[in-house]
N, C-alpha and C positions, 0 to 999 in steps of 0.2 A: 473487510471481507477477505476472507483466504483466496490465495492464488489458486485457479482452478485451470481445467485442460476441458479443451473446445476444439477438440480435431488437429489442432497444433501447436505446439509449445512458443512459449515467451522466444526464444532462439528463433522461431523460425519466425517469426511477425519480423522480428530484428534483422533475418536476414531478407526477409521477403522487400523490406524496408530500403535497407541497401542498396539490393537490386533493383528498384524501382527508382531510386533517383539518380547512379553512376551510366416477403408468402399470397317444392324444396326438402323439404323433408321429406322422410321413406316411410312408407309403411313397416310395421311392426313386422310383416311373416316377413321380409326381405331380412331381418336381422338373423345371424347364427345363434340360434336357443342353444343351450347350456341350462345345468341343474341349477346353477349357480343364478341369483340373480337379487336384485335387492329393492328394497323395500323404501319409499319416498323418503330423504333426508336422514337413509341409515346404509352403510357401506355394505356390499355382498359379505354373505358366509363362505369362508375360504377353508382348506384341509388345512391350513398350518405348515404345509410342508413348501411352498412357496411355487407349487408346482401350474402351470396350466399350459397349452396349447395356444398354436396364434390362432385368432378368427379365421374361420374358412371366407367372410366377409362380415361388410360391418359401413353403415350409410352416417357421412360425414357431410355437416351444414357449416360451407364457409366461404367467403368472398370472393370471389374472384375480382385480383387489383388489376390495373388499371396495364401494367405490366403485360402483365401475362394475357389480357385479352387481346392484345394487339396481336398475336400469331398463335393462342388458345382458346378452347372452348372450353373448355375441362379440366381439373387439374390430372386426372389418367394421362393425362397425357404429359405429364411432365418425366422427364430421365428420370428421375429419383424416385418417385413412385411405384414406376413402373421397375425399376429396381428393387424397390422395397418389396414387393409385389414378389418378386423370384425368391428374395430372402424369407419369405413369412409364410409364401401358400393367401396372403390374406387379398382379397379383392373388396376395393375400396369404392364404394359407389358415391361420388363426392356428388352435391346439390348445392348450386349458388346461387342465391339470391341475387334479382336485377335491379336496377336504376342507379341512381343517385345513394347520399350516405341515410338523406330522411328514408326512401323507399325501403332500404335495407334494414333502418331500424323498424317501420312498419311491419316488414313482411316476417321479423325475426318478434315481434308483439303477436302477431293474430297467427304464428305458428306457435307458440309457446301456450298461447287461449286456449287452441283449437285443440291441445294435445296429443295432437300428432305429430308426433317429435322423432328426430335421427335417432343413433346408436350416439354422437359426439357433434357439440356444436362449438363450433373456432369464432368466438370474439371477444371483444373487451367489456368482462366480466363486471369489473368496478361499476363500469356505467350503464350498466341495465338497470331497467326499473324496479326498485325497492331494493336491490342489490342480491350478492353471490348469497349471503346468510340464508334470504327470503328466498332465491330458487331450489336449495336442498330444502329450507322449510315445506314449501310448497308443493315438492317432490317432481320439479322440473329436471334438477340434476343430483347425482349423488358426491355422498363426502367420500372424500377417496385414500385418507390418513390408512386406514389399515389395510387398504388393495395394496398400497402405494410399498408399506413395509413388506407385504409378502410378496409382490409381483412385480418390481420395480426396482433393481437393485442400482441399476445405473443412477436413476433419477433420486433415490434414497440416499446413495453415498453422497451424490453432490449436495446434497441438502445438509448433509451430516457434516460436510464440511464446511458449509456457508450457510450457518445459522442464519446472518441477516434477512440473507433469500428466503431463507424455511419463513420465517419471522412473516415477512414481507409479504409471502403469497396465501395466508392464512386469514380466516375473519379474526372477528373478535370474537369467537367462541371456539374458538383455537382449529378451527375448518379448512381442513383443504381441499380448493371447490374444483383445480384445473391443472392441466401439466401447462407453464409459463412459458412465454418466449423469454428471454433472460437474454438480455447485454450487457456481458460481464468487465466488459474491459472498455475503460475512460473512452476511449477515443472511439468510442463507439457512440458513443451517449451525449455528444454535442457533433452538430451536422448543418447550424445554420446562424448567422451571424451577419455581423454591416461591413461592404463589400465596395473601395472606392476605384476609382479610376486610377491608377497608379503612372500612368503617362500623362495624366493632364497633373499631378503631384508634383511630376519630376519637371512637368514643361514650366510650374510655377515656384518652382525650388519651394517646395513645400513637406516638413513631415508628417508620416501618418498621425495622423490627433486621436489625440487619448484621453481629452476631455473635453466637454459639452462645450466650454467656452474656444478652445481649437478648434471644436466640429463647423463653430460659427464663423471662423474664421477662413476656412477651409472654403466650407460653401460658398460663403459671399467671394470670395477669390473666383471659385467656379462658376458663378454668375455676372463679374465683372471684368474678367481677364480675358477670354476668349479660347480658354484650353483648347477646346478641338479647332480651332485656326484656321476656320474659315472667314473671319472677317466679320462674322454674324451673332448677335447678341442672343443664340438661341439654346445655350445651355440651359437644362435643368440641372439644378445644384443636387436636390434629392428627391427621392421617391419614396412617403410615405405611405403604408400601409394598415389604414386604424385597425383593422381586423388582425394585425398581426400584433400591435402591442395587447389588445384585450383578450388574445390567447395566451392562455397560462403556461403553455411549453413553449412560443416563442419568443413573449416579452419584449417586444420590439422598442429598442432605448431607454423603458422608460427605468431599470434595473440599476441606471446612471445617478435617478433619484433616492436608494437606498430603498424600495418600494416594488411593487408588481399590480400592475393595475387591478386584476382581484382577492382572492387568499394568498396569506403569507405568514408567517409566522416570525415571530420574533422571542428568542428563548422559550421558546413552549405554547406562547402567546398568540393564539389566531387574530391576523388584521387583516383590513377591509380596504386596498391600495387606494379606490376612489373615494375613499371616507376622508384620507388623510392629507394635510396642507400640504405635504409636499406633492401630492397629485396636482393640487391646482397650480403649484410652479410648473409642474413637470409641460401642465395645458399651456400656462400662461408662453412657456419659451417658444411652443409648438405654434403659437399664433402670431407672436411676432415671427419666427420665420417665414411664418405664410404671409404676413403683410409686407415683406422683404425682398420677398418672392424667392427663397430660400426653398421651397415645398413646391414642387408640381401643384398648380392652379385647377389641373383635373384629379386632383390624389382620387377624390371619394368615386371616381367612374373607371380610372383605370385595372385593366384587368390581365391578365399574361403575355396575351398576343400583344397588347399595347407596351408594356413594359417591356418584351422583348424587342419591339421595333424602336424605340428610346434609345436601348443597349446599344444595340446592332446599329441605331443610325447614328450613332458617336454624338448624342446630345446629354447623356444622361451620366454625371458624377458619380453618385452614390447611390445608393439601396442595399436592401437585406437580401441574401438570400440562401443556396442550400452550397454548400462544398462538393460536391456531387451534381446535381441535380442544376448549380449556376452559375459555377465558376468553371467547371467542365464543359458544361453545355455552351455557354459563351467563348470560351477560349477554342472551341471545335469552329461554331462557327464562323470566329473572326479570324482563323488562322492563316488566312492569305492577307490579313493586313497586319503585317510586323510590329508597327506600331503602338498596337492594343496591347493592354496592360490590367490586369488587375491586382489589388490588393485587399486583402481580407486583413482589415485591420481590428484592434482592439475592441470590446464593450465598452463603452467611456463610461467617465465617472465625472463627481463635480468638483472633484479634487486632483491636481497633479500626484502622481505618485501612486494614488489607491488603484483599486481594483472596481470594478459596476460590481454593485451587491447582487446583481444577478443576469444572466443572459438566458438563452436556450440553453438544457438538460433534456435529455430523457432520463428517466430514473432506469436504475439498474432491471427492473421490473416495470413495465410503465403498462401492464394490462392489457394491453392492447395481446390479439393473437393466442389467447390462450384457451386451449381445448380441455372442455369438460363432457363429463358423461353423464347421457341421460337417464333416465328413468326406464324408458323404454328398452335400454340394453339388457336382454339376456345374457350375456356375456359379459360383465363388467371388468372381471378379474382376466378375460384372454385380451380384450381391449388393452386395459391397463397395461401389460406383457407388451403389444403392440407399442403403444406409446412409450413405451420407456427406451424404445430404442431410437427417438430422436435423442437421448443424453449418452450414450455408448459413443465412443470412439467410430466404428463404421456408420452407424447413423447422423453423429454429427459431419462425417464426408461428404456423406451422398446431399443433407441438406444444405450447406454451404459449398462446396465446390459442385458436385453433380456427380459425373460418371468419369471415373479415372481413365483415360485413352481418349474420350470423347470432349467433355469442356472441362479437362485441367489434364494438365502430366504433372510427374514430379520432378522438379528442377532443385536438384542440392539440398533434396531433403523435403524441398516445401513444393506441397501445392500452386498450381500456378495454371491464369486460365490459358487456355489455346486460343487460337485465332477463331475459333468458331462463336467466344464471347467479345474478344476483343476487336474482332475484325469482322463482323459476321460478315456472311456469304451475300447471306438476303437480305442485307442492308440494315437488320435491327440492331436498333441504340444496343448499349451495353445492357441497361439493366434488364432489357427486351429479351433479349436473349438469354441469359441468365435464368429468366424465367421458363424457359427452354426445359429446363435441364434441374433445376433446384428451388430451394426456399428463400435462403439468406433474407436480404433486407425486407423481404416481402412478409417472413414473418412466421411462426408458427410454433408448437410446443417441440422447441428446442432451445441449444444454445448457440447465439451468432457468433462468429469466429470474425477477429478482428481483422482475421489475414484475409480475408474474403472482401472485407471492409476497404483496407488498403490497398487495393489494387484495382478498385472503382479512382484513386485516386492517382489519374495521368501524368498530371502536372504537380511539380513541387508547391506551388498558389493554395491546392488544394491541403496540401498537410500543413502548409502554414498558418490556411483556415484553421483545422484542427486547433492546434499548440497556442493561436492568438485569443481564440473565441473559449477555449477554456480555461482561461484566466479570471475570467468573473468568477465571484465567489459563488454564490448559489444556495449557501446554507440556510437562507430563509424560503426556499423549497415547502412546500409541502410532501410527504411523504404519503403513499399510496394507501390512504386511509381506507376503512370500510363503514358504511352506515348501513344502520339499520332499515329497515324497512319501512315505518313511521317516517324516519329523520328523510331518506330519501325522497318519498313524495313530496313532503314539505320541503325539502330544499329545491324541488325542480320545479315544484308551484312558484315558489319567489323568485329564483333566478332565472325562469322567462321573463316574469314580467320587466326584471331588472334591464338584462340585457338586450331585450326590446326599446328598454326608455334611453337606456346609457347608450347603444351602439348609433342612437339617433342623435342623443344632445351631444356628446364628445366631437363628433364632425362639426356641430353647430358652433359649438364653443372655440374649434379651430379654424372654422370660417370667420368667425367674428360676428355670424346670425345671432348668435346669443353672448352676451356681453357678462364675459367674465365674474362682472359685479354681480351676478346671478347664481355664482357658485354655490353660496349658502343653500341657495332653495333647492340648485341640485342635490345637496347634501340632504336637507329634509326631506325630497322625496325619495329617497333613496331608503329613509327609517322607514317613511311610510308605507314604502311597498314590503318593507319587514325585513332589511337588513344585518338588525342585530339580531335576527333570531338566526338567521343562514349563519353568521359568525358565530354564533352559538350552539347549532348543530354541527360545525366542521368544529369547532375546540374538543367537545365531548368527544367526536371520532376520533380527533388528533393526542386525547387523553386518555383514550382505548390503546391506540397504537402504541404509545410508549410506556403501558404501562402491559403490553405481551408480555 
């Protein structure tokens, strides 16, 4: 991928660097009617001349995270909007859907039925039902290839220069259904990893371990020496989380095996990680550690508040978790006991010397956040205008820093936040505040700025997360495929059932309720509920994709 510009140059991430260690629906008549408007699964007729107006308004369906509701209702109400807002003339009538992640996919179903649909709806496109192909099919949203060349020049050049990206966010019928959130730069795109106690390390002369057979070496030391030195045998060595090895963007450990517990590819070749013998090593070690007592004895009930009070009560060695979001967040709360120590060590492998053939990635594109336009819009091509100014120079400002005076100045060139994010007033976390004022990690069709990125990161722990955890290789990734609409259904009909039977026997098989010797049959039930045909419909997508 070509080197691209996100609000600030390579220089300033580097100096920023430096310095740091010395992101329901509306009624139709609420949209701005225009001549201009388009026809289900076919882009507006435009003059040619590239010319249009911003929306006088325009009603936008999209999440409200988790962030931002802690001191928001609304995204209006964010600095950058409300800035954008000055700049365009354009008023944004945002609608967000409530509950949980199932409610949100519900309520984003029986709006898209009901066809009463926004001007533009912000989510992760790849994984709606039947996929992005089937919504222009079906005249949910439109293709936007030829808005995109007449009314988009910001977001057109970047594409022009990063083919991969164009490549990327396109079906397989060469369709581009959304404007992307895009993280363009590495160190943006790993943010969670295995994270040990670095003073119970150093209190057993011990180094960071860098492979599986270390790991066990490590642990059982942390279960038999007394690191935190109270005299009491009540460390836990580690905290596993099954839920996070059978997520496909965290891959917890098991990447040690040369494997990923579900899709993976190997040279072109779609595999099935629970199919294959080294899954059952990968269970087999996971069980003796638990008969060892290596594993938290409550893994399968522990939940956040439990694993924070673990951390927090100096019992707990190891675990995964975010660079931001756990090694920040811990290192704040423990910082009246000098003691406390972490270290973001390596992905382990089962070889000294290698690399884990996989850890956490987001892909440069990972779907998630990306705003498309519906059918409903009369105005497709002033919309389009609108959005392209999240890839312009001042738009990518306002979305990653916010409002320049208010939460960043400029310090030696580079943006930098104020004490209003860094210190807030009103006592909100970082990213709390942040949401105050901007998009960044939260998400949206833009592009994140690494340097925005870095300066969530406090402590030097945190960048060493970074630099450790993307050492694993990764290239058995799947890549952000598209399915069809057919292939879709049929892959979400098998992979409930799947991951209904597997999320239940895996715990059993690491408890030792179900006895290893039984693998095989998990293997046959796993054909039976139609495994090779899920491998069969991700190969086909995966031989769409490489052959754009």
């Amino acid at each position: 991928m070509k080197k691209w510009k996100a609000g600030m140059s390579l220089a300033m991430s580097a100096a920023l660097t430096a310095t740091m260690l010395a992101a329901c629906s509306n009624d139709n008549a609420n949209s701005n009617n225009s001549e201009a408007s388009a026809k289900p699964g076919e882009s507006a007729q435009t003059d040619g001349k590239g010319e249009a107006s911003y929306p006088d308004k325009l009603s936008y369906w999209v999440e409200l995270d988790g962030d931002s509701a802690a001191s928001l209702t609304n995204f209006d109400e964010v600095g950058a909007y409300k800035e954008l807002e000055k700049m365009t003339g354009t008023k944004v009538e945002f609608k967000h859907p409530g509950g949980d992640s199932a409610q949100v996919k519900e309520q984003f179903n029986l709006m898209v039925a009901s066809g009463n649909l926004p001007d533009v709806i912000q989510t992760n496109w790849l994984t709606v039902p039947r996929g992005p192909q089937n919504a222009i099919k079906e005249g949910t949203i439109i293709r936007l290839n030829e808005l995109i060349d007449e009314y988009a020049p910001n977001f057109k050049a970047f594409l022009e220069e990063n083919p991969d990206i164009a490549n990327m966010i396109k079906t397989d019928d060469g369709d581009i259904y959304a404007f992307p959130f895009i993280r363009g730069d590495d160190r943006l795109k790993v943010y969670y990893g295995p994270i040990m106690r670095e003073d119970w390390l150093e209190k057993l002369h011990l180094e960071q371990p860098t492979t599986i057979e270390e790991w066990e070496q490590v642990l059982t030391a942390f279960l038999n020496d007394d690191p935190n030195g109270n005299g009491k045998k009540d460390e836990v060595p580690f905290l596993l989380e099954t839920g996070s090895v059978r997520n496909e963007s965290l891959n917890q450990l098991i990447g040690g095996w040369g494997i990923l517990s579900k899709f993976y590819q190997v040279d072109g070749v779609v595999k099935y990680g629970e199919l294959q013998p080294e899954y059952k090593d990968f269970i087999s070690t996971l069980n003796d550690w638990y008969n060892k007592g290596l594993i938290d004895k409550d893994f399968p009930a522990v939940d956040g508040k439990l694993k924070d009070a673990k951390i927090t009560g100096n019992t707990l060695g190891a675990f995964y978790g975010f660079a931001s979001g756990s090694i920040g967040k811990y290192m704040d709360l423990m910082k009246d006991d000098p003691s406390f120590k972490l270290a973001p060590v390596v992905n382990p492998s089962l070889q000294e010397g290698e690399n884990a053939a996989a850890g956490q990635i987001s892909a440069t594109y990972p779907g998630e956040h990306s705003a498309a336009i519906t059918t409903a819009a009369k105005n497709p091509e002033q919309i389009v205008k609108w959005l392209d100014l999240g890839y312009s120079e001042e738009g990518s400002m306002l979305f990653n820093f916010g409002i320049e005076g208010e939460s960043y100045t400029m310090v030696d060139g580079v943006p930098t936040y104020t004490d209003v994010i860094t210190n807030n007033p009103d006592g909100l976390a970082f990213k709390q505040a942040q949401a105050r004022y901007m998009r960044t990690h939260f998400g949206g069709p833009f592009n994140q700025d690494v340097g925005s990125f870095l300066q969530q990161m406090r402590y030097p722990e945190q960048l060493t997360a970074i630099e450790n955890w993307s050492k694993a290789d990764n290239t058995i990734q799947l890549p952000p495929v598209t399915l069809t609409a057919e292939e879709s259904g049929e892959l979400a009909s098998i992979m409930n059932d799947i991951n209904t039977y597997s999320d239940e026997l895996i715990i059993k098989f690491i408890l030792g309720v179900e006895p290893l010797t039984e693998f095989s049959k998990y293997v046959d039930n796993l054909k039976t509920f139609g495994i090779d045909k899920a491998i069969a419909i991700e190969q086909a997508a995966l031989d769409r994709y490489n052959n754009r």
